[in-house]
N, C-alpha and C positions, 0 to 999 in steps of 0.2 A: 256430958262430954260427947255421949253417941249425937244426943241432937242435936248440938252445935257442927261437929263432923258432920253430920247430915245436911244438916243449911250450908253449907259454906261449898258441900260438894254441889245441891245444890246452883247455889250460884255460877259457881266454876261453870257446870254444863250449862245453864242459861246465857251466860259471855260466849262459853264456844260455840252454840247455837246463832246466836246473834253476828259471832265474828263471820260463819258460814252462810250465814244469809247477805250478809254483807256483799263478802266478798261475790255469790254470785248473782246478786242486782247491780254492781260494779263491772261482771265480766258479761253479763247481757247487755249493758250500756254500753258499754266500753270494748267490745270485743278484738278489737284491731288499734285497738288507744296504745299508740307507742309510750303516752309516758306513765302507764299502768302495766306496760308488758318493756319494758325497756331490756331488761335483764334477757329474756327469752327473745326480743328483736335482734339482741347481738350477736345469742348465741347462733340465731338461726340463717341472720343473712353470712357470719361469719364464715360458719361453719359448711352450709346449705349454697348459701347464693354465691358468694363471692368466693373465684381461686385463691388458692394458698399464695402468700406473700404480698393479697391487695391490702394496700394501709388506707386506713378512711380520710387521712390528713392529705391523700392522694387526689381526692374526688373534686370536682370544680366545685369551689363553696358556693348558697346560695346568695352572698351578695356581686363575684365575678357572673355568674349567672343572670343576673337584673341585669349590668350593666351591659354585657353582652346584648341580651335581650332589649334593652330600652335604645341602644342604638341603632342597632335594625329597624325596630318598630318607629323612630324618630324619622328616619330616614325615607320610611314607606308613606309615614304621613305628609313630607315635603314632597315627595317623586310619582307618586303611585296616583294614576288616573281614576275616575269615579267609572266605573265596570258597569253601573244598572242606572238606569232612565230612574226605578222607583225611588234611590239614592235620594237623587237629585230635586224631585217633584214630589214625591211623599214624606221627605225630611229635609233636606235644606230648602226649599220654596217657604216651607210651612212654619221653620224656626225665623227664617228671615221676614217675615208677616210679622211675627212676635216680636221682631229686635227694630225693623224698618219701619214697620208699616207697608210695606208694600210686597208680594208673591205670586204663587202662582195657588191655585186651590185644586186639587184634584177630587172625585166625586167621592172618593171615599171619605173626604173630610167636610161632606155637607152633611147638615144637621137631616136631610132627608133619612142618611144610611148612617152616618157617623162609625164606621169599623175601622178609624186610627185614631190614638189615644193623643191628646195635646201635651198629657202630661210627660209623656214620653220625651217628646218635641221643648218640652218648658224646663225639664231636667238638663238636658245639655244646651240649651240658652241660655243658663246661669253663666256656664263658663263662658261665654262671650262678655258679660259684662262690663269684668273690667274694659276693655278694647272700647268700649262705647263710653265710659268713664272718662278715657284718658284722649278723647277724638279721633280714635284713629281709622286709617280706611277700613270700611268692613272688609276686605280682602284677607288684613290680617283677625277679623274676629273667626274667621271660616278657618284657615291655619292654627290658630290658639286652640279652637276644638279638635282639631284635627291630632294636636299634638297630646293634650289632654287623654282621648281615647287611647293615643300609643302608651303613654304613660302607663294608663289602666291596666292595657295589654299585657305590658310589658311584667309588670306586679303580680296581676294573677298568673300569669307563663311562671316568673320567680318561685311563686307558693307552691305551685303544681310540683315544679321540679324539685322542690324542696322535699315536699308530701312523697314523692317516689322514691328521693333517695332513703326513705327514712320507712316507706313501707313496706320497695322490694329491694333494690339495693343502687350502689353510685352506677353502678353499668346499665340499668335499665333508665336510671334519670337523666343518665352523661347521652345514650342514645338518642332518646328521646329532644333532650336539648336541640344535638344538632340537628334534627327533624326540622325541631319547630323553627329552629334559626333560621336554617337557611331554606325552607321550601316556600314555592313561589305560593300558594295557597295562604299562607299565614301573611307572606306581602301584601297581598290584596285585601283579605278581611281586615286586619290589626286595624287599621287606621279608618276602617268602611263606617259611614253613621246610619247602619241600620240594627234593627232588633236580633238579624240573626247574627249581627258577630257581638251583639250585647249579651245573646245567650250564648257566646261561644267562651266569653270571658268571664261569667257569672259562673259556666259549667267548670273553667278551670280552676275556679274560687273554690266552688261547692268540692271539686275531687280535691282541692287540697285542703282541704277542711276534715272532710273523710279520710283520707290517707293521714295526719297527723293526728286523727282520735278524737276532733274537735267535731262532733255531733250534733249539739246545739247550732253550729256556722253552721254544717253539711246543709241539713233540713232545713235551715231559715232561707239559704242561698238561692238550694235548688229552686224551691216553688216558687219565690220571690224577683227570680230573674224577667217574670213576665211585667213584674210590679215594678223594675226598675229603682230597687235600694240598696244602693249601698253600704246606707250605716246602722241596717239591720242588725248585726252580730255587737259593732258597740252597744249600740240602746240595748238586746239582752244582756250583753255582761252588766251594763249597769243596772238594771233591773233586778240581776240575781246578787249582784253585790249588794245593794243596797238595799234593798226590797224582801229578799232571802226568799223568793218568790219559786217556787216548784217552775221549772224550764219548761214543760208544756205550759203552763198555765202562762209562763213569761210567752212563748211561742204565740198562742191564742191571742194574747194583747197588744203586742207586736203587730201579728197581720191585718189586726183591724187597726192599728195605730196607723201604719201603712198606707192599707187599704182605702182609707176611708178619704185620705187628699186628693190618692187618684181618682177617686168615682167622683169629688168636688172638683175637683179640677176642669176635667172632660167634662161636666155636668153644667160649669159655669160658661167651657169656651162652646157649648152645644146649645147654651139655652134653654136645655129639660135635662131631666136624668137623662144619665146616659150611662151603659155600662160596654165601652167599646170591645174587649176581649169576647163577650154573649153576643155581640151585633157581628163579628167577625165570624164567629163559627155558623150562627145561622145562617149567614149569608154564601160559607163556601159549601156546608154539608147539607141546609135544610131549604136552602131557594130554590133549586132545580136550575141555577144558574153557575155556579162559581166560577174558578178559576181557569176551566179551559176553555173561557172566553178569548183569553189572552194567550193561548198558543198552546201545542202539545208537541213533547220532545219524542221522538224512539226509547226503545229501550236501552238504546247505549251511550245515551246523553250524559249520563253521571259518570259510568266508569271512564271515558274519555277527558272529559274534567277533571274526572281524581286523579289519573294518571301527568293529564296534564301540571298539576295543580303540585304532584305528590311524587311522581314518577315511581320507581322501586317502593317508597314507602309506601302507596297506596296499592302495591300488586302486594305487599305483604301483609298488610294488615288485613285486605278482604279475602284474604285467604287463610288467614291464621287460623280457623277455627279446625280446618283438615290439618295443618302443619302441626299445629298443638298436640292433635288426637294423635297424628302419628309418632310423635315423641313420646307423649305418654305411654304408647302401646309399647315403643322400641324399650323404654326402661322398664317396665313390666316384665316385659319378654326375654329381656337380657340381664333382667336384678341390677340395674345402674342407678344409681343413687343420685339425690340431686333432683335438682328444680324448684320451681316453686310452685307454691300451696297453690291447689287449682281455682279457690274461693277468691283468692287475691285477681287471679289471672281472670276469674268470670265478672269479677267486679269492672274491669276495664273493657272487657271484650263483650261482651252482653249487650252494653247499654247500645256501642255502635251497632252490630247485626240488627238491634231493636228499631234503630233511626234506618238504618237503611233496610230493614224489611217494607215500612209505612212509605218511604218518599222515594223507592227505588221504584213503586207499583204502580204510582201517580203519575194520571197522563198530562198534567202538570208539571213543567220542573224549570229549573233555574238552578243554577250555580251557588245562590246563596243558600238555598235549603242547605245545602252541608255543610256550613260555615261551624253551627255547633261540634259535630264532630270532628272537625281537624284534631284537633288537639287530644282525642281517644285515635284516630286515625296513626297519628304521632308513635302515642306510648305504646298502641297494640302492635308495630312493624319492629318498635325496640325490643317487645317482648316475645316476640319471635325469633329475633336474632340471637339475645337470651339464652334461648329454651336450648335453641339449637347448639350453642358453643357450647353451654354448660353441659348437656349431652354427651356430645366428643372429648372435650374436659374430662370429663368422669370416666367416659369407658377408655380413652385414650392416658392412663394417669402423665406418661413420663413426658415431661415438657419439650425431650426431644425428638417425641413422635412427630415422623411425616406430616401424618393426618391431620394432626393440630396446628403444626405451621403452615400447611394447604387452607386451616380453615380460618386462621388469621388472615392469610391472605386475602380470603374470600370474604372477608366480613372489613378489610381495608378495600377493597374495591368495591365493596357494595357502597360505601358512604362516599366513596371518591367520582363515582357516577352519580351517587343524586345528590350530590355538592355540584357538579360539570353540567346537570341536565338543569337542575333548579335556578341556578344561576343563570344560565344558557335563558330559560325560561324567563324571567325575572329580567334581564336585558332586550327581548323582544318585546317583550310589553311595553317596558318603556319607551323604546326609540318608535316601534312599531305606531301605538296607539298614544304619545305624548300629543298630539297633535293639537287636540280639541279647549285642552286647557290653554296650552301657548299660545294661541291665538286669542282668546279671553282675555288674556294678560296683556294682551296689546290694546285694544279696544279702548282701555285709559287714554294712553298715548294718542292715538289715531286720532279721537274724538276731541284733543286737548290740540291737538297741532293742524288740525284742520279748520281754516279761517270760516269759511262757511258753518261748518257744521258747529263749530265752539259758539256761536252766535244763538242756535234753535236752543226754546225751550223743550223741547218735545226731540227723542232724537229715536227716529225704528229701528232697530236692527231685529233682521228679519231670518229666518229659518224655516227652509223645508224639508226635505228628507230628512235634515242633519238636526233635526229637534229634541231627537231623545241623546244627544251626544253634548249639550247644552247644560255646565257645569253648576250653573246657580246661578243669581242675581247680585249672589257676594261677588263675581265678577263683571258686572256691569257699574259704568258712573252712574252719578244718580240721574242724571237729566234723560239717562237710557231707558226705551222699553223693550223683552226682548215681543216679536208680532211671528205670528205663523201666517205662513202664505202656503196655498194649495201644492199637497204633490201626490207622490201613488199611496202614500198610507190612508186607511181609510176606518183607523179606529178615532176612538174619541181621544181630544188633545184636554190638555188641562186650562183652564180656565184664571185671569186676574181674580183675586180677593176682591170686592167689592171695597168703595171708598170708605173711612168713617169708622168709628167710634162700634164695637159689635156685629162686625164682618163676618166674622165667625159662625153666629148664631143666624147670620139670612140664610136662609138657602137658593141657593144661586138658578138663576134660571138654566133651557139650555144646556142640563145637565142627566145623563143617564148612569145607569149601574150594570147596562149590555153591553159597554165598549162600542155603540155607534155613533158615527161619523156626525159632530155637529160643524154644520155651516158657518153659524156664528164664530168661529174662534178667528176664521182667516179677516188676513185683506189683502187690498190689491197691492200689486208688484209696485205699480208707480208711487206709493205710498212710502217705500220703504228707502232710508237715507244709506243704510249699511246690509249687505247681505254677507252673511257667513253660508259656504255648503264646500261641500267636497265633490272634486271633477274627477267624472266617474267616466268609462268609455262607452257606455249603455247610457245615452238620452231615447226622453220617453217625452211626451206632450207637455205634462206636468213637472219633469223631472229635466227641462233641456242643458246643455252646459252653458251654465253662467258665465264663465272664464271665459268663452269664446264671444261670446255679444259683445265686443268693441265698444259698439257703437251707445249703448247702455249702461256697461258694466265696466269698470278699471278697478283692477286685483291689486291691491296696497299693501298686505301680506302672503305671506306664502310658508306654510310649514308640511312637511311629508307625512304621508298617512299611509300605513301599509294596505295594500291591494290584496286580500285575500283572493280573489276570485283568480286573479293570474298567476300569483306566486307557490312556489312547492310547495304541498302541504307540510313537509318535515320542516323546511327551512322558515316555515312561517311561522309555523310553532317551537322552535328550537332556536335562538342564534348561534349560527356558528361563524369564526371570525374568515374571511375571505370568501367562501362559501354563500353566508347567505348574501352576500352584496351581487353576486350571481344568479341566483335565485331566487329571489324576494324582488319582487315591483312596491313601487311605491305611487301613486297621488297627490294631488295636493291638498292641501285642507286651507282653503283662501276666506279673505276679510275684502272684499269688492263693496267699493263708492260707485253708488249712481250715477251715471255720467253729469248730470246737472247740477250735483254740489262736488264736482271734482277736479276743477280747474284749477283751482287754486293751492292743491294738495302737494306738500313739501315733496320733493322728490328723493328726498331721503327715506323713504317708507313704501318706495318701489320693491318688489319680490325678486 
């Protein structure tokens, strides 16, 4: 009997050993896994995060959330202008090659140098297909992607906001939301078809992967954003369902499942191996060449953008990390209780300070390097606001303290200015800089109702200053080419794709990697059937005003282009209604017939 009691206690202590081991390779995995910590997440934002009498049935659910979100985002992809030349010429020229046959090649897409992945570019060509399926003008294959990306957007924004309500509480999701909604910064990237709002989307993925405990997504997301996949997280779950395959080991086969289309891909559209993310770094960190070939900004290039882009939201968030420390200190110092776990708060706030320590120092920059962090930009200003009520909350208990309806106050006007400013924001843009597409949009017409010109096989439309402003080829007819003709820039322009079957794989003559001025791209003025350019009040040799040559030139369209250089800097950057009609000058942004195919030109299509 003693031996038997001895085995069997035995056993007992081997189960509880086992159940102990268990549970902590579970809370190593899983350490912030809401649906392994559920019990303790409710006690703690209950108790901890959220004031007494919030009900959770209170909180915006995440699917008014999406829709919210996907309307906006819908909206920016129908209204919202292409903001960078590399948009234009490094992704849609290069997807349109793909779907048309015909583009524009830039040097980073010769097999010389090869530092842009096709795969990238062959990923959202998919979605164009149906459009070319069903006949229809590529105009609308360019909008289907367009909408597509907001889609996306819109989704990962969803999850995100999801992930936060469920990791810190609905007050810092519900903030956050309106961040994202309405700031003009998320107008502009949502719908952008570059890598950096691909990593801006993928990052929203990855945190809401991490924030709902889903670790296996976190890690496939993260790294994979550069790879461009999205149905990495399906193919592991099916892999661990059906496979019962250990999640690193699933991770490991994954990336090279992945991995391995991309290096084919680009390897196929290059003609040799190619592995373009290695050809890209070499070329910015180990040529003795890179990127401030192409321009270098001051050092207050970004905070002026953030601000622009983010208003109040981006003075709080680059600031949070003193706001933080100072709240922390005040509950220390005064025994107020409350807040949130500081590991939560460095999870969000870390990774930005990290992006903007690296590309706040580079004498490089662009407005889209920060595209990824909007969305930590976002959550770190909510998590500020946060910190701070819950603060005054606590030491202030009685609800009809002063101090606490002073700081409601001041947390309704904070949103009600960068609701007034983002918007404000988001309205000059538009009216201000709509110009370059609308005019685009007419060029159908123009070229369809002009007896002369509907006759040419071959038709120029031509551009000089106004070449980096030049939307794609998805708005030009087909019979169009767009031609550069000489003006004061004097970097290198981008070049046609060669005719023919493995265009890709030539490498193109006439081509540098120092951003010098080739010859070959121009032609002559009399060559050209249609000029697009904007009338400027500074003519220069190369640069004269088109609009005023009579005798050469008749302006068929006319749409407005705001005038930086004359108009108030606030009112140029802010709309305000009455005010900026005052202060903001405008230009024109014209579509001029050569005088010798213009005789015949309806005169319904006068400016």
């Amino acid at each position: 009997m003693f031996e038997l009691h001895h085995i069997e206690s035995i056993k007992v202590c081997d189960l509880h050993i086992k159940r102990i081991e268990l549970d902590w390779n579970m809370d190593v995995r899983h350490r912030f896994s809401y649906q392994h910590q559920e019990d303790r997440y409710r006690q703690d934002s209950d108790d901890q995060d959220r004031p007494k009498g919030r009900k959770r049935w209170q909180w915006p659910g995440a699917l008014l959330a999406f829709q919210l979100l996907l309307f906006a985002r819908i909206v920016a992809a129908l209204t919202a202008h292409i903001t960078d030349c590399d948009e234009t010429f490094n992704y849609w020229e290069p997807m349109h090659y793909l779907l048309y046959g015909k583009g524009f090649q830039t040097w980073e897409y010769s097999p010389q140098f090869a530092i842009r992945s096709y795969a990238y570019v062959l990923l959202h060509a998919i979605l164009a297909w149906p459009v070319q399926l069903l006949g229809l003008d590529k105009i609308y294959a360019f909008y289907a992607i367009r909408i597509c990306l907001a889609i996306g957007c819109a989704a990962a924004e969803g999850y995100f906001y999801r992930g936060l309500a469920r990791f810190f509480d609905g007050r810092v999701a519900r903030y956050t939301l309106v961040f994202l909604l309405i700031g003009s910064g998320m107008f502009i990237s949502s719908a952008a078809f570059l890598p950096s709002s691909f990593t801006m989307v993928t990052t929203m993925a990855a945190y809401g992967a991490l924030l709902h405990g889903n670790y296996s997504e976190h890690y496939g997301v993260g790294p994979l954003s550069n790879s461009r996949s999205s149905i990495y997280c399906i193919l592991q779950k099916i892999i661990n369902l059906f496979c019962q395959m250990d999640p690193c080991v699933a991770d490991c086969y994954l990336k090279s499942f992945i991995q391995t289309p991309l290096l084919a891909i680009d390897s196929y559209y290059y003609g040799k191996l190619t592995i373009a993310p290695l050809n890209i770094v070499m070329y910015n960190v180990f040529s003795g060449k890179g990127p401030e070939l192409y321009g270098v900004e001051s050092w207050t290039f970004y905070f002026i953008n953030g601000f622009l882009n983010f208003n109040l939201a981006f003075v709080l968030a680059i600031s949070s990390a003193p706001i933080l420390i100072a709240v922390i200190a005040c509950r220390k110092l005064y025994h107020i209780s409350g807040g949130y776990n500081v590991i939560k708060v460095l999870t969000v706030v870390s990774p930005m300070y990290l992006w903007i320590g690296i590309f706040f120092t580079r004498p490089h920059k662009e407005e889209r390097f920060l595209y990824p962090i909007y969305p930590l930009i976002c959550c770190s200003s909510a998590i500020v606001i946060c910190e701070c009520q819950s603060l005054v909350e606590n030491a202030f208990k009685s609800s009809l303290s002063f101090i606490r309806k002073l700081l409601r106050l001041g947390v309704a006007g904070t949103f009600l200015i960068y609701i007034l400013l983002s918007l404000s924001r988001t309205m000059i843009l538009h009216i201000g800089y709509q110009a370059p597409i609308e005019v685009y949009k007419q060029l159908p017409t123009v070229v369809a109702e002009h007896k002369t010109i509907s006759k040419l096989n071959n038709v120029n439309i031509c551009v000089g200053k106004e070449w980096h402003r030049f939307p794609s080829n998805f708005f030009l007819p087909e019979r169009c080419q767009l031609q550069f003709i000489k003006s004061e820039f004097r970097g290198q322009l981008p070049k046609l794709y060669e005719s023919g079957v493995g265009a890709t794989r030539i490498i193109p003559s006439h081509m540098n990697d120092e951003n010098k001025e080739e010859s070959s791209r121009y032609i002559k003025l009399q060559e050209c059937h249609l000029l697009v350019d904007l009338e400027t009040l500074i003519a220069t040799p190369f640069e004269p005003s088109y609009s005023k040559d009579l005798k050469n030139w008749k302006t068929v369209i006319g749409f407005p282009f705001l005038d930086s250089a004359r108009s108030h800097k606030l009112f140029r950057a802010f709309y305000v209604p009455t005010l900026s009609a005052k202060n903001v000058h405008f230009n024109q942004y014209f579509v001029m017939i050569s005088a010798n195919v213009s005789k015949s030109f309806s005169q319904n299509y006068r400016s």
